[in-house]
Structures are given as C-alpha cells and as structure tokens.
LOTI-126439 format. One record per residue: z, y, x negated of N, C-alpha, C in turn. Coordinates in steps of 0.02 Angstrom, whole numbers, padded with zeros to 5 digits, always signed. Layout:
ZYXZYXZYX;...
//
This chain:
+00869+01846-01714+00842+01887-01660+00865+01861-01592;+00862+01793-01589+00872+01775-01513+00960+01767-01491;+00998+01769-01549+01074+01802-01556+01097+01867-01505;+01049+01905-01556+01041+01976-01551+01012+02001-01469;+00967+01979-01472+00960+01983-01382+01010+01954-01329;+01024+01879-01333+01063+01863-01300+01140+01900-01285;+01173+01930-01345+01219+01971-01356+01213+02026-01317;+01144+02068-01324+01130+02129-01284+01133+02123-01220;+01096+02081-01186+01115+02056-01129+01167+02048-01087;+01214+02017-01141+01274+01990-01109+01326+02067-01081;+01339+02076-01131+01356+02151-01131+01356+02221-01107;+01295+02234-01129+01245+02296-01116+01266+02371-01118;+01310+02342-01162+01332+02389-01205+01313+02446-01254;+01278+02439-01288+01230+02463-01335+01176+02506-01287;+01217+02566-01278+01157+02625-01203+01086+02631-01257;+01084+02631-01322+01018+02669-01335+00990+02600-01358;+01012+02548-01340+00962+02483-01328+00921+02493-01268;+00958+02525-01232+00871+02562-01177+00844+02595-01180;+00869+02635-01224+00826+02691-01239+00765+02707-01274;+00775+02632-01278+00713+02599-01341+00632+02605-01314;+00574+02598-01324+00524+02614-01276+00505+02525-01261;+00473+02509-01216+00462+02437-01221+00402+02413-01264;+00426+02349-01283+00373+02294-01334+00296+02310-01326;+00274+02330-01376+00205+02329-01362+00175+02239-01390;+00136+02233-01384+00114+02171-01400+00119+02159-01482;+00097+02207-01513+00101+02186-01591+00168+02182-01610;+00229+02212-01585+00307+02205-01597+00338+02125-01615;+00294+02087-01571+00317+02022-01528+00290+01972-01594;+00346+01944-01610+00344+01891-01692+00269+01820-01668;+00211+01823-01689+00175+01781-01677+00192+01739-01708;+00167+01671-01687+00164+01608-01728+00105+01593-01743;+00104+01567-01814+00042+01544-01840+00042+01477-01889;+00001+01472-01919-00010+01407-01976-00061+01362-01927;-00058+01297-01990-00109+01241-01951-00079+01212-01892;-00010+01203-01886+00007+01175-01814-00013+01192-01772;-00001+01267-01765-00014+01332-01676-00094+01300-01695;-00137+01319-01734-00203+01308-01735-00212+01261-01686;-00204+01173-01727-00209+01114-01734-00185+01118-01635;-00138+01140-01608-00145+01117-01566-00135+01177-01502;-00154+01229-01509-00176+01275-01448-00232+01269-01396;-00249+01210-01388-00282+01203-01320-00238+01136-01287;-00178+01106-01332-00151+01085-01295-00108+01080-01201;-00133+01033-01170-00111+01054-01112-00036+01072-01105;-00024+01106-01042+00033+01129-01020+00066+01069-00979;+00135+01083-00971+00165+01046-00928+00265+01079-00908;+00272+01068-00838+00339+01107-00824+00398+01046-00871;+00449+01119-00893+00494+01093-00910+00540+01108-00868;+00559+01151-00834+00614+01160-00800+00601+01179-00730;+00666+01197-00703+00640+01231-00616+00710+01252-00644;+00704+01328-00593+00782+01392-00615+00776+01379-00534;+00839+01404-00513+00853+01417-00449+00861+01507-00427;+00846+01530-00386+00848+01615-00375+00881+01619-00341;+00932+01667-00376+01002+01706-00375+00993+01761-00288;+01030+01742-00266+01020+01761-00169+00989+01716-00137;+00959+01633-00152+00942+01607-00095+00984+01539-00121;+00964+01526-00070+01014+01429-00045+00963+01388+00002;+01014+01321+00018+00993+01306+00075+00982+01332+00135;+01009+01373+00154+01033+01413+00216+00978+01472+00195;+00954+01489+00159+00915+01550+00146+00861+01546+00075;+00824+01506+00091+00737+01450+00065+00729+01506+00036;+00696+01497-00040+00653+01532-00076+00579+01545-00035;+00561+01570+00006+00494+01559+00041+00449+01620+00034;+00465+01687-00010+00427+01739+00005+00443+01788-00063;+00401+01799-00090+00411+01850-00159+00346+01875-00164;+00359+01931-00206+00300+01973-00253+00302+01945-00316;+00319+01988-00369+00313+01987-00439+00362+01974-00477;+00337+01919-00523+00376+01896-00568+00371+01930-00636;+00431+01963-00687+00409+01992-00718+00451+01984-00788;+00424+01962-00841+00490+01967-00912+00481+02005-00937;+00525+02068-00956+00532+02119-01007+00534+02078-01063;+00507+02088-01121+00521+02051-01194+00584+02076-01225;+00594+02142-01223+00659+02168-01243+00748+02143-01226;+00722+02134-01164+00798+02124-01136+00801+02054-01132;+00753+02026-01149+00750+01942-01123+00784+01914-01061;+00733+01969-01009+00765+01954-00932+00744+01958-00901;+00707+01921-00862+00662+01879-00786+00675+01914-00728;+00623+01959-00694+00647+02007-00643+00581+01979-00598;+00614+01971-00527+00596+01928-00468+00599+01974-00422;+00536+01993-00361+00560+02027-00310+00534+01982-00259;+00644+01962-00253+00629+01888-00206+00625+01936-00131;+00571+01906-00088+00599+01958-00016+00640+01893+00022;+00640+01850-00023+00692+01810+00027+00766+01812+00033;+00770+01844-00020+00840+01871-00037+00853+01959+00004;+00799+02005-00011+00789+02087-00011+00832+02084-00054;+00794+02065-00133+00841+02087-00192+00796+02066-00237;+00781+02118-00298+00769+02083-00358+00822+02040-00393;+00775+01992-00394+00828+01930-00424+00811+01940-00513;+00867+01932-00553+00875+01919-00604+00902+01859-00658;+00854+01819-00698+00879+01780-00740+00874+01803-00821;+00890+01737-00845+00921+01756-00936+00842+01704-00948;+00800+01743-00966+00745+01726-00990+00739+01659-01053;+00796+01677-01103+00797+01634-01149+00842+01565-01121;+00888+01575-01061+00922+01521-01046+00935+01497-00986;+00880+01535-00938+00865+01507-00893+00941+01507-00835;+00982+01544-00856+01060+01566-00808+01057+01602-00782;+01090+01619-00708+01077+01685-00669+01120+01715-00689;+01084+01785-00695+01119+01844-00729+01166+01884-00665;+01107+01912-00601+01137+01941-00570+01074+01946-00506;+01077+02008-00461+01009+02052-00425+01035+02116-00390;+00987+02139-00395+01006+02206-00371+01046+02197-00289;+01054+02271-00275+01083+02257-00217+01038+02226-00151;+01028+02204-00092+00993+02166-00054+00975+02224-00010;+00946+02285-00024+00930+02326+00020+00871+02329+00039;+00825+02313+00011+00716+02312+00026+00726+02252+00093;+00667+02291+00103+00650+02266+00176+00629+02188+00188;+00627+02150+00156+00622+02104+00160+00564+02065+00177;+00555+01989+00207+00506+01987+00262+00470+02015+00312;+00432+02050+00290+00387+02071+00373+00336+02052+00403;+00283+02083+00438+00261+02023+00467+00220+02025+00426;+00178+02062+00386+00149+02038+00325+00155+02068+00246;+00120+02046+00198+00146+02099+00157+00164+02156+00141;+00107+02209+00170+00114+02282+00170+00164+02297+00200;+00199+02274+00237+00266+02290+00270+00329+02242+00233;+00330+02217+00179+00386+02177+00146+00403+02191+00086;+00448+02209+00075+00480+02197+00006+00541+02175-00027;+00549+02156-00107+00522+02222-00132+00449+02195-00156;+00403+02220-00200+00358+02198-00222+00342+02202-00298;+00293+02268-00323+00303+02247-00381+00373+02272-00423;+00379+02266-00474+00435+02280-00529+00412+02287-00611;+00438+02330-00616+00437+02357-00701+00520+02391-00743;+00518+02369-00776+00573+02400-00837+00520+02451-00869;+00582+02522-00869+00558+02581-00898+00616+02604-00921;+00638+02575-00999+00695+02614-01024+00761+02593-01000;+00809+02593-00984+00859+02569-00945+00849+02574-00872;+00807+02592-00857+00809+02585-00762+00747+02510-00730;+00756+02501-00684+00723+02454-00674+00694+02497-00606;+00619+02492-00605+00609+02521-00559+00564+02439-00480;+00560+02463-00441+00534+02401-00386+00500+02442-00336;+00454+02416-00314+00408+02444-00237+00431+02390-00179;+00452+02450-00095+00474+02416-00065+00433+02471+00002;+00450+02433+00040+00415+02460+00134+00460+02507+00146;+00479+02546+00201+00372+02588+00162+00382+02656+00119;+00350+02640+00093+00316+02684+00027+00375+02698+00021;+00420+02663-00020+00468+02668-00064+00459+02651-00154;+00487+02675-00186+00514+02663-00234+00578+02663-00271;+00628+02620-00284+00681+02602-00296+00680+02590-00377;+00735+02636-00380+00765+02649-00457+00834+02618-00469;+00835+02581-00521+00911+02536-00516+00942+02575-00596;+00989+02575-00627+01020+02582-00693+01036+02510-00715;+01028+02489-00765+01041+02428-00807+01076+02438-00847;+01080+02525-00870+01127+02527-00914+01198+02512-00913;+01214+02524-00851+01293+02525-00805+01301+02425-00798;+01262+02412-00790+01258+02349-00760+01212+02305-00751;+01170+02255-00773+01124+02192-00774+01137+02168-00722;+01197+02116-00720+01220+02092-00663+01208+02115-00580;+01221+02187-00585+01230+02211-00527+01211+02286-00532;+01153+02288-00532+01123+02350-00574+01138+02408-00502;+01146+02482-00515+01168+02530-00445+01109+02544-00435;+01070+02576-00377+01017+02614-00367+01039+02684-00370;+00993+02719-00410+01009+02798-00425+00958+02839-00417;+00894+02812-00379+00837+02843-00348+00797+02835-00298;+00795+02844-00256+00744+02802-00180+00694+02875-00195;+00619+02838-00194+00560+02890-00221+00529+02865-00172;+00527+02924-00112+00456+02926-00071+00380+02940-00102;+00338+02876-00108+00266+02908-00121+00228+02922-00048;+00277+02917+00007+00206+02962+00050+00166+02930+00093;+00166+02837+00090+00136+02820+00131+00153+02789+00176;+00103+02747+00213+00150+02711+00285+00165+02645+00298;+00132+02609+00177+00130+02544+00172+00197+02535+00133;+00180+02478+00124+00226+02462+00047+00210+02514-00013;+00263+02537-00052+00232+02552-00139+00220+02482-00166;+00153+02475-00196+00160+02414-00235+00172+02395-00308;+00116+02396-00318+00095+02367-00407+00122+02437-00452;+00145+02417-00509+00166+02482-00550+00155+02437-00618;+00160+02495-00671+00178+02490-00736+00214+02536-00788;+00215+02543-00841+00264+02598-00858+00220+02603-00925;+00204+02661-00954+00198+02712-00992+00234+02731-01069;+00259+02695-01116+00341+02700-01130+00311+02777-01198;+00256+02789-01198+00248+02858-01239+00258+02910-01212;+00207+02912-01138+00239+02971-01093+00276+02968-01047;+00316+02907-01054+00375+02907-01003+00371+02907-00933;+00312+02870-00923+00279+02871-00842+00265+02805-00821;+00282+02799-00757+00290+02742-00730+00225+02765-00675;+00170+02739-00669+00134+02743-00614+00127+02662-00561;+00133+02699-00497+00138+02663-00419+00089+02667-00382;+00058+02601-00346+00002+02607-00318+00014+02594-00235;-00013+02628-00200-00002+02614-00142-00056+02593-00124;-00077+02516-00121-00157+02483-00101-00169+02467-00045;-00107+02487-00005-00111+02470+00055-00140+02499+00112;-00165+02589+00096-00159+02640+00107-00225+02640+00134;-00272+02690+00165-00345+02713+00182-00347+02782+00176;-00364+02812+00118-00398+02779+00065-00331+02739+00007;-00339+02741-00029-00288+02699-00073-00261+02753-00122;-00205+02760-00147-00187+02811-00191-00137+02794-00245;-00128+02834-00294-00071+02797-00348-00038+02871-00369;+00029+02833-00380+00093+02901-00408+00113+02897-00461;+00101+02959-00500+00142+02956-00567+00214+02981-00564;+00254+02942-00597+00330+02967-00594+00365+02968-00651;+00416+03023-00671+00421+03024-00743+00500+02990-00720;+00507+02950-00791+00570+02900-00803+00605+02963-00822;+00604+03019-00842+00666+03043-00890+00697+03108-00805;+00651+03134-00783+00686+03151-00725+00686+03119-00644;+00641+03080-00650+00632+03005-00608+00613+03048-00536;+00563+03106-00544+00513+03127-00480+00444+03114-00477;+00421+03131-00420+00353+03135-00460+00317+03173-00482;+00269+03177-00521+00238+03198-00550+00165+03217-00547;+00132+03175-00499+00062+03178-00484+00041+03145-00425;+00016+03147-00418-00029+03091-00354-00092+03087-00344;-00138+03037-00361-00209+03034-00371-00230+02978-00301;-00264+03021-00261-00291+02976-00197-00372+02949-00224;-00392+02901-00223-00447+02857-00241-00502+02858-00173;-00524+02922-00156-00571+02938-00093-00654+02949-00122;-00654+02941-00181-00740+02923-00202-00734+03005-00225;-00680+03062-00231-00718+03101-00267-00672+03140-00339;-00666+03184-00352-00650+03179-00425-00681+03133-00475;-00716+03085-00478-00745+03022-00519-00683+02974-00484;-00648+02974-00440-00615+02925-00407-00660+02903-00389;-00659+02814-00396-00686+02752-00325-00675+02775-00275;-00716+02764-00220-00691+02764-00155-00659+02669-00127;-00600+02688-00117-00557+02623-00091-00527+02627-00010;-00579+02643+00029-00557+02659+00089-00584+02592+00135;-00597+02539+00081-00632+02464+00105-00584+02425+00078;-00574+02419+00031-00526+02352-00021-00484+02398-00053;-00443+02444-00038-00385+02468-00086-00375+02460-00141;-00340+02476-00176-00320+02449-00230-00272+02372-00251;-00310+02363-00316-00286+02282-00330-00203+02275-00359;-00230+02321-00422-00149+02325-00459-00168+02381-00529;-00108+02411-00542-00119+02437-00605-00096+02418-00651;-00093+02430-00731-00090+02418-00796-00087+02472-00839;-00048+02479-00890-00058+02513-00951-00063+02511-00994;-00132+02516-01035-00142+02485-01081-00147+02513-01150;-00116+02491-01184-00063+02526-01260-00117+02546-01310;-00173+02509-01323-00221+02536-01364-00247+02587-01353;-00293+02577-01270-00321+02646-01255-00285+02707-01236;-00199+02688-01216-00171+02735-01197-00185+02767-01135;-00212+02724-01090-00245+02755-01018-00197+02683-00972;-00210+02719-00898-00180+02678-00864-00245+02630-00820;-00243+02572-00818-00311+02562-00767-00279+02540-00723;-00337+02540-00663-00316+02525-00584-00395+02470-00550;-00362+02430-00553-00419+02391-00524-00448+02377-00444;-00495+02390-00435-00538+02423-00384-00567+02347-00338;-00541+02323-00278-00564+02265-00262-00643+02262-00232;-00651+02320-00186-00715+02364-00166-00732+02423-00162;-00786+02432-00217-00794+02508-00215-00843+02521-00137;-00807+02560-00101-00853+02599-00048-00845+02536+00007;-00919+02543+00036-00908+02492+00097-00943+02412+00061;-00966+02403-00008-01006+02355-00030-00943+02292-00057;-00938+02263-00031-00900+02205-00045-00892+02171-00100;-00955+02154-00105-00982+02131-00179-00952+02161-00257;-00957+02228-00221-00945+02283-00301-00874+02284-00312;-00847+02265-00346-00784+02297-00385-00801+02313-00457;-00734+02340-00482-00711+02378-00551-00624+02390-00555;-00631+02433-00617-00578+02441-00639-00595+02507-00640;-00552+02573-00660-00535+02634-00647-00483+02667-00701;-00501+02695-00741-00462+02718-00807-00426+02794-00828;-00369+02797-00784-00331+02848-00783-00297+02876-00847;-00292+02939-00868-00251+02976-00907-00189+02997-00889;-00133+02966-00926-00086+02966-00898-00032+03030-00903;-00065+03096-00930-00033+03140-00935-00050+03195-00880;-00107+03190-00854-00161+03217-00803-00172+03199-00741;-00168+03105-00741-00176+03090-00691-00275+03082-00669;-00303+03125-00724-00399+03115-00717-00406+03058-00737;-00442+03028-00694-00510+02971-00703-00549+02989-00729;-00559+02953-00791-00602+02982-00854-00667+02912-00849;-00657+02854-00830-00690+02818-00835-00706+02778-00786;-00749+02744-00763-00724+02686-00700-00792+02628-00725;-00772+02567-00744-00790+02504-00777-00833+02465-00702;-00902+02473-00687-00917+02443-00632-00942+02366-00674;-00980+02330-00623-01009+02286-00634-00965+02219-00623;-00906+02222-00595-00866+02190-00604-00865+02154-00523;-00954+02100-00496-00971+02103-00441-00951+02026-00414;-00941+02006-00364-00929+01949-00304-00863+01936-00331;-00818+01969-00356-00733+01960-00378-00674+01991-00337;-00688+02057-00319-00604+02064-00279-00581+02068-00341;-00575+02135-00384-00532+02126-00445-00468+02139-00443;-00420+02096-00436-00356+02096-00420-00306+02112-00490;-00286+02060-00520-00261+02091-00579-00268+02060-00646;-00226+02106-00689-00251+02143-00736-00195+02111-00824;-00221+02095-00877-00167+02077-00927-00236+02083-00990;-00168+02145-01026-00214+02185-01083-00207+02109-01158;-00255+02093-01165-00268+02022-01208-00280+02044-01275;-00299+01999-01323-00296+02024-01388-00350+02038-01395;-00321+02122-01466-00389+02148-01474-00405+02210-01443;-00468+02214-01419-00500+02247-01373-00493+02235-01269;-00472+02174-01277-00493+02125-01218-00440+02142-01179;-00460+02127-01105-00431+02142-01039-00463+02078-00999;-00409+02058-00986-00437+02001-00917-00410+02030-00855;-00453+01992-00821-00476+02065-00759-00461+01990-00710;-00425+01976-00650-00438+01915-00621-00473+01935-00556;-00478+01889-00527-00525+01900-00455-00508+01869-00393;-00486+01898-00346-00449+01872-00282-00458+01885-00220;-00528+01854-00197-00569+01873-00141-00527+01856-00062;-00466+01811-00080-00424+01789-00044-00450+01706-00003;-00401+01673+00026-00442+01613+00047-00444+01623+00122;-00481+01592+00170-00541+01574+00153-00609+01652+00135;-00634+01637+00081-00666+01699+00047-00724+01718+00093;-00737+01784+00104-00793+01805+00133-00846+01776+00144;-00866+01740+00088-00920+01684+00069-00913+01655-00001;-00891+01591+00040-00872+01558-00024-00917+01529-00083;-00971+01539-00068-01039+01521-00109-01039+01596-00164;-01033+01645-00126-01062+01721-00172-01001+01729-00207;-00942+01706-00171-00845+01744-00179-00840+01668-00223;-00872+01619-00258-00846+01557-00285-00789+01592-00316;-00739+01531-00361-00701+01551-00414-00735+01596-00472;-00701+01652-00491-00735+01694-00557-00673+01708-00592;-00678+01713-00652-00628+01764-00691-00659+01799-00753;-00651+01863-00738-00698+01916-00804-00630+01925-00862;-00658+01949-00932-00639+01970-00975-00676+02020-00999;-00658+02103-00998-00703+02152-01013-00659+02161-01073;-00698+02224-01083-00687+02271-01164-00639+02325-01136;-00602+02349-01147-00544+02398-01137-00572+02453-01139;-00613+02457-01177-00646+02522-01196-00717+02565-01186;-00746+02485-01171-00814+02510-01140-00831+02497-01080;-00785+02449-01071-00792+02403-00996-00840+02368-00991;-00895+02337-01061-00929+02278-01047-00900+02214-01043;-00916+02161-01022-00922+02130-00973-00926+02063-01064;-00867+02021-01055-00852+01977-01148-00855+01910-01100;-00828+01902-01040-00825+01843-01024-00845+01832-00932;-00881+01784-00916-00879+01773-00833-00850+01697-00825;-00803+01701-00813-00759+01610-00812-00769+01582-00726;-00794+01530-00713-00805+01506-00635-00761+01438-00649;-00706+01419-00702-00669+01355-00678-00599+01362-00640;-00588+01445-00646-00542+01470-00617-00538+01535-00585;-00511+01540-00511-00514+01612-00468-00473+01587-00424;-00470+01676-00382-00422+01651-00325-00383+01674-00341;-00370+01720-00406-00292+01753-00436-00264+01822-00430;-00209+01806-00412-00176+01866-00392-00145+01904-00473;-00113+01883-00500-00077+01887-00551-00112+01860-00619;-00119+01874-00677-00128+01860-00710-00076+01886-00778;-00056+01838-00859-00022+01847-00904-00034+01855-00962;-00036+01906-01003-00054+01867-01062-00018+01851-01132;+00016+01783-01149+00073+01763-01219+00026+01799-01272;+00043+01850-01328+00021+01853-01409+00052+01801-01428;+00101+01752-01420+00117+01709-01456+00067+01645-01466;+00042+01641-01396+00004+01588-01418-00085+01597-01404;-00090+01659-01383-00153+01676-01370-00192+01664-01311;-00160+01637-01252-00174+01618-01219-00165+01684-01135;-00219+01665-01102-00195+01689-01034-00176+01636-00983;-00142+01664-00948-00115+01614-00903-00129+01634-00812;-00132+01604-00782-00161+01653-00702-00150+01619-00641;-00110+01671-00615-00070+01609-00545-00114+01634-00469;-00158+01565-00478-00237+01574-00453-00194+01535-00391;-00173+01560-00344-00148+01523-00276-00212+01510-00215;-00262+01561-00236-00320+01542-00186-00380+01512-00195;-00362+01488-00254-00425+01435-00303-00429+01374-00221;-00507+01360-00243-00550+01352-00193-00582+01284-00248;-00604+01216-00232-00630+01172-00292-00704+01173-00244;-00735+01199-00202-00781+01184-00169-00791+01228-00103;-00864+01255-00079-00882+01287-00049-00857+01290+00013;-00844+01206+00026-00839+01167+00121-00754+01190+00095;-00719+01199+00060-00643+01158+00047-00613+01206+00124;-00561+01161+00150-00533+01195+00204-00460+01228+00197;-00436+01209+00138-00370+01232+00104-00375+01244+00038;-00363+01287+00010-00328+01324-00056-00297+01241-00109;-00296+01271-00159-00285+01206-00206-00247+01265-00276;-00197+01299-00254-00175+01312-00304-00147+01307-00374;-00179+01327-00419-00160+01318-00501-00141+01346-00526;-00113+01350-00579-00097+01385-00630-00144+01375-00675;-00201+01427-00694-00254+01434-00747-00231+01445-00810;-00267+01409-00865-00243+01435-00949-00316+01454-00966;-00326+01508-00999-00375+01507-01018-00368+01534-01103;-00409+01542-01165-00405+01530-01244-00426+01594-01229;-00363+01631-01267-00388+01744-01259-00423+01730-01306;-00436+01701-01370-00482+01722-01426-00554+01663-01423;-00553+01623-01379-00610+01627-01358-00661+01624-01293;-00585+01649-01264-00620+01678-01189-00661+01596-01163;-00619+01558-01178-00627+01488-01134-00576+01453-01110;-00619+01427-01055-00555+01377-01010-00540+01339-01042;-00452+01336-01033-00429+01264-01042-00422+01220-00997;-00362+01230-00957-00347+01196-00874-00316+01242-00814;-00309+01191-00775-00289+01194-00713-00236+01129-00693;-00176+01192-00686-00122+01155-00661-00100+01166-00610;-00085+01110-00562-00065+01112-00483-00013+01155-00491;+00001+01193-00420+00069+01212-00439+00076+01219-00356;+00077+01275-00304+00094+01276-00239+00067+01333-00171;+00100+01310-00143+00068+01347-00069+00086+01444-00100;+00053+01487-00102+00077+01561-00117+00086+01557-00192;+00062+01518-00233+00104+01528-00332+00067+01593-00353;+00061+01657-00332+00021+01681-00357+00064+01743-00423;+00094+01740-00433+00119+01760-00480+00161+01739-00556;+00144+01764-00589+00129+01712-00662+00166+01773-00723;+00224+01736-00762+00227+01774-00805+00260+01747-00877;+00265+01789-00927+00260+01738-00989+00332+01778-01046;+00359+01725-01078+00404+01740-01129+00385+01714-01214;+00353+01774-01240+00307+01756-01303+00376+01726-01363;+00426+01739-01343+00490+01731-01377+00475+01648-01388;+00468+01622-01354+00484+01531-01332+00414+01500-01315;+00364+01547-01321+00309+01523-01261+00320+01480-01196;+00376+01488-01169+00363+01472-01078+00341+01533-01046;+00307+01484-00982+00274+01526-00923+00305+01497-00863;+00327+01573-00819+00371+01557-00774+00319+01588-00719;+00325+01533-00641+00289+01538-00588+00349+01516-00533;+00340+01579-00500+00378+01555-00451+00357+01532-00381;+00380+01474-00369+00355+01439-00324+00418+01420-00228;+00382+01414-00207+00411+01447-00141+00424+01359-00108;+00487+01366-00086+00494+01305-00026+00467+01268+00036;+00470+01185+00026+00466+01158-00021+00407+01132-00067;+00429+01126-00126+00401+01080-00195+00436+01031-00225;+00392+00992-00256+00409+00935-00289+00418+00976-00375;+00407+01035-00392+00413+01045-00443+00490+01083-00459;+00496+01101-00406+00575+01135-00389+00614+01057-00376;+00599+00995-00382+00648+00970-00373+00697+00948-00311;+00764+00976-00295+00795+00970-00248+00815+01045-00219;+00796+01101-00275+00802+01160-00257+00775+01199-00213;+00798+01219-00160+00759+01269-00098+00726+01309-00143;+00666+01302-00174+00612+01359-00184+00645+01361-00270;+00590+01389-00318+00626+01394-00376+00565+01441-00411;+00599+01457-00475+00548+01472-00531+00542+01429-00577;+00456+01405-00575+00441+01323-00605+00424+01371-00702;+00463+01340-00757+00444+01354-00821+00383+01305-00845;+00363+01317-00868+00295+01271-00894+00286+01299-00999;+00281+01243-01028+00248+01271-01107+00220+01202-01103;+00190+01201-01170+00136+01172-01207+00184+01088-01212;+00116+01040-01225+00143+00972-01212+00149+00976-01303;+00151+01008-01352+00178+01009-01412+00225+01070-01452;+00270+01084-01394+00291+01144-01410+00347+01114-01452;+00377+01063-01468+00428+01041-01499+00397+01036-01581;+00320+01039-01598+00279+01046-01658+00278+01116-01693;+00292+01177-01647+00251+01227-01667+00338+01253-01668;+00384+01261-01623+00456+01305-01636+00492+01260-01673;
//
C-alpha cells in the first residue's frame, strides 16, 4: 500500500485516482493486538521538523491557518500565509512536493483579512479560503507540484472564507464565513464548482443566531451524513455555545446540539463510534478565566449529549482524530495552567477516543494551533511558527510527533 501511494503521488497520473471519493475512517487499515493495547497511553514525543516549501531565512515561517493530510494522496496541505501559498509535503516522507501558486493575500493585519486559511481535498481539486471571501480551486490532477487554479468562488463577504470540509457522497464542499455579522456558510458543488446554497446563521430558520461569536469551524460527518458547524456564542450569551447540524443536500438545520456552555466551541474531529470532540477556544487572555478555565467536550453525533467534559486541556483551535491509534490529538495554543497565568502555555493535547480520557500535554509554541494526523504511520504533524527549539535551525517548521513506542507497534 505505501508503494502504491507513494507511486501515485509521484506521478499523478492515474486521473480516476481522484476521482475516488475520500477515506472515510473505517477505509484506514487499524492496528491492533496486545502491543497497540499494551501501550496506547504511551507518551508522545517529536521525531522530526519538515521545513515549508516558500519560506527561508529571508522569509520566517511566522503565520498559517490549517494543517491538513488527505489519507488518500498521502499529502500534507499547509496554508502557509507566510509564503501566500498552500504549501505541500509527501506525508509518508516528509519531502517537499510543491505549493500552489503564491496568490492569497497573505499577512494582514489580522486574521479575517489573511490568507489562505482553511483547506480541503475534494476529488482531484484542492480547494483553500482566502481574503476576502474568496475561495480558491486548484487541479491536482494536472499537477501536485504546482497545482493551476481553475476557480476563484466569491462567497459574498467582506471577511476571509474560512473553515470548510467536503462531502465526498454529495459532492459538496461547504465554506464558512465566521468572520461575518451575522455568520454564514456556502455550499459548493465539486463537480460544477458553483455555488449552490447559502445558509446565513441569524437565529431564524432553526439557525443559531451568530451575530456575537460567529462561527467556529465546520465538519462532515460520515455516519450521520450531515454537516456540523460549531457555534462559539449563541445570541448575545457568551457562556452558551453548540454545534449546528446541517443537511447537506438542502442546506436545513435540522438540529442544533446546545449545552455546550463556558467553551467557545471552536473545532471539531468526528471520533470513534458515535463520538465527536468538540474543542473549546475562548481565546487568551479568556473573558474570565475562572468560568472560560480549560474545557474539552466529547458529544454524541447524534443526539448531541454531552459523553465527556475534559478541564486538563483547552484553549484549542484545531483538533484531530488517528483511527489508528484511537487517540485525539488538539493544538490547544491558548491553554492557560492557571487563573492569574499572564501568558498562554501552549500544548499539544492527547486525549484516549475510547475512553474519553486525558493523556498529556505537550509543549509545543507561540500560535501551534493547528494539529493534524497520518493514521498510515501514526505521526502528528503541528506546525509551528519562528523561532523554536523544536524546528531546530529551521526558520519555522512542521514539528512530527508519534508515540515513544512506535518502533513496537509498526
């Protein structure tokens, strides 16, 4: 298998290798026996630091969105804004492949004005959110290396497009614009790459009202077949968040998961089972850091009760979750160890998906808030911004991290 990918890659040759729909979680070869058992709460630790393809000395890794591995293509998609390029690596070998062209806006003066931001693979196109209210469509089929853009998709607003995910049954990629008042999300179909819908989140249809905390991020999640959108404040109550459970052929909010209170529910990774970890990112320094402590929920997908409330880790923007090893992983950059603390103490959280308990907390850096995982190998890649001691001598890098017995279990 890992032949077989690497080959595809190289190449990319094989057009209806995109055509393929992407990995659902049960696709993905688990590991099991008494070893994985015997030692899955083993701690983590970095093995490598990659360097990102468009920066140098002369031009510091210092500013990104989302880090993201397709399982299919076994390929690491970065939206470095320090570059204005999704950066691309070889997931299984850690070599730069290529990045798109350097056209997104880059640095601005704050996020909602920078990109690109988030990123998803949908079929052979790679799609990215960039300022303002853009959406950028690349072909992979033509090219990995140096993929063309063959769509610039206005959604309409006056922020960034952000957070997305992709659909691979109905061929829909939905885009959130959280930046927005009120907050709104776009459905866009991959096969004629327009849009398709647009659902504004103003408190009516059974929409949240997000005209306080926008939206966090969205997800699609393969069991229920619905898209969720996580809700940082419903209305003007601070306290209240949720999640929000879209139909993705319609575009109706059929459900909305409250109870989900003193969190900022930021984002989102569909876990085994039934389970959804939901993270919480009140930002630092938090509204009140006594009510806003560290939290991290694990609900039910389906009913939206409420399986886990975790306080050894928060502060997360991003969250991952490996089937290989069962684990979530969460690049908690605004983790807080104490009420008085006057600076952020960012980690990288592990927490046990099957029993919805902490393991640790690993240092990692100033902004790590994005976290993502290759169930192929079990590494977890965080990209970390200049300088670090975990990058080494490298202006800014993406830090790999697996298990301190991974040489037991592959």
């Amino acid at each position: 298998m890992r032949k077989l990918l690497v080959a595809l890659v190289g190449t990319v040759a094989a057009s209806c290798f995109f055509c393929q729909p992407a990995l659902s979680q049960t696709d993905i070869p688990l590991q099991g026996g008494s070893e994985w058992n015997h030692n899955r709460n083993s701690p983590i630790a970095p093995i490598a630091a990659i360097g990102v393809p468009g920066t140098s000395e002369a031009n510091p890794f210092v500013n990104f969105d989302q880090a993201r591995v397709d399982p299919r293509l076994q390929l690491l998609f970065i939206s470095s804004r320090s570059s204005k390029a999704v950066a691309i690596i070889d997931a299984l070998t850690h070599k730069e492949v290529g990045e798109t062209p350097a056209i997104f806006a880059g640095v601005g003066i704050d996020s909602p004005h920078s990109g690109p931001d988030g990123n998803v693979v949908a079929g052979r196109y790679l799609f990215a959110g960039d300022y303002p209210s853009l959406v950028r469509v690349f072909d992979l089929g033509v090219s990995v290396s140096s993929p063309t853009e063959v769509a610039e998709i206005s959604t309409g607003g006056a922020y960034r497009a952000d957070e997305m995910d992709y659909d691979p049954e109905h061929q829909v990629v939905i885009v959130s614009n959280g930046d927005s008042t009120p907050a709104f999300v776009t459905l866009i179909s991959t096969t004629t790459l327009k849009i398709v819908k647009q659902v504004v989140f103003d408190g009516t249809n059974g929409t949240p009202d997000t005209s306080q905390g926008g939206i966090g991020s969205v997800m699609y999640n393969s069991r229920t077949r619905k898209f969720f959108i996580s809700i940082p404040e419903v209305g003007s109550d601070v306290t209240a968040g949720a999640v929000a459970v879209m139909e993705p052929t319609t575009g109706e909010v059929t459900q909305v998961f409250s109870g989900l209170d003193n969190c900022m529910p930021s984002g989102m990774a569909q876990g085994p089972g039934e389970n959804v970890l939901v993270t919480c990112d009140p930002g630092f320094p938090a509204p009140d850091p006594v009510q806003f402590a560290p939290r991290t929920y694990v609900i039910n997908g389906r009913t939206g009760a409420i399986l886990a409330n975790l306080t050894q880790v928060g502060g997360v923007d991003y969250g991952a979750y490996n089937p290989a090893d069962h684990k979530y992983y969460l690049g908690a950059r605004d983790y807080f160890t104490s009420p008085s603390a006057t600076i952020a103490s960012p980690v990288l959280g592990v927490i046990d998906a099957d029993t919805n308990e902490w393991i640790e907390n690993f240092p990692t850096g100033t902004d790590a808030h994005s976290v993502t995982v290759n169930p192929f190998n079990n590494q977890i890649f965080v990209p970390i911004e200049d300088p670090n001691s975990l990058c080494g001598t490298l202006p800014g890098c993406v830090a790999v991290f697996t298990d301190a017995h991974q040489g037991e279990r592959w």
